[in-house]
Structure formats: C-alpha cells, structure tokens
N, C-alpha and C positions, 0 to 999 in steps of 0.2 A: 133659654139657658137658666138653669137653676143656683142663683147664690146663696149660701151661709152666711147668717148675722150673726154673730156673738160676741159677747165682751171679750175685748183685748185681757189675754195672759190666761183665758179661763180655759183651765185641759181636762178637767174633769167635766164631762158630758151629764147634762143633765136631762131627765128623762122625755122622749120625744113624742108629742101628741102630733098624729097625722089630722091633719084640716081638709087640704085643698079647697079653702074657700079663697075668693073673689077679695081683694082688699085693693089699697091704695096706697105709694109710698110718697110720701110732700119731702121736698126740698127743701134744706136750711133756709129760714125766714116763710115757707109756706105758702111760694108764690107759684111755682110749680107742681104738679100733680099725675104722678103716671100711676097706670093699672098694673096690679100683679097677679099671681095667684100666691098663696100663702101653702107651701105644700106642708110643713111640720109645724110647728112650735111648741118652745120650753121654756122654763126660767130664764137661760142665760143668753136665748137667740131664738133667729126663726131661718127654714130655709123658704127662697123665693123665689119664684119664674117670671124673668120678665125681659121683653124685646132685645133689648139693648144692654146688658150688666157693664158695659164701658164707660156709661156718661154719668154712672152713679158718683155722687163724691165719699168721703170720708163717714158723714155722718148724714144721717136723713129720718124720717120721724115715720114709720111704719100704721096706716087706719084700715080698719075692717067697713067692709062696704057693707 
C-alpha cells in the first residue's frame, strides 16, 4: 500500500521525482526498522510502499538503503 509524507498544512505540491528505490523508515528514538520502497520524492514529502501503513505512528525518520 502506498503512503504520502508531507508536511502538515502544505497544499501546494511541490515538484515530484519518481525513485522507486529501496530505503528504510526508523521509528521514533530509532529502535525499530522496516523496509520500504521510496516510489516519489520532493521538497515537501515523499510517497511510500510498505507492508503494513497501519502500525506507522505520527512521526518517523525516512533512510535510503
């Protein structure tokens, strides 16, 4: 399932590079680690594919593999 990152209140779209690389999202404090694919990103966000988009919290720290 594919999710949208972007900063809160931000509506103007800012221009999107296609990836679909291979990256990592860590969990607040960095103890946890799940794999994603990285399918866009831009200045203000990125979109993501990954197992499970329900167990993500609020905030989480996005790495490129």
């Amino acid at each position: 399932m594919a999710v949208g990152l972007s900063k809160p209140g931000e509506k103007k779209r800012a221009v999107r590079k296609s990836l679909r690389q291979p990256g990592w999202i860590t969990l607040e404090g960095g103890f946890a680690a799940r794999p994603c694919v990285v399918r866009d990103l831009s200045s203000s966000g990125a979109k993501l594919t990954i197992d499970d988009p329900n167990t993500l919290p609020a905030k989480l720290r996005l790495a490129f593999s």
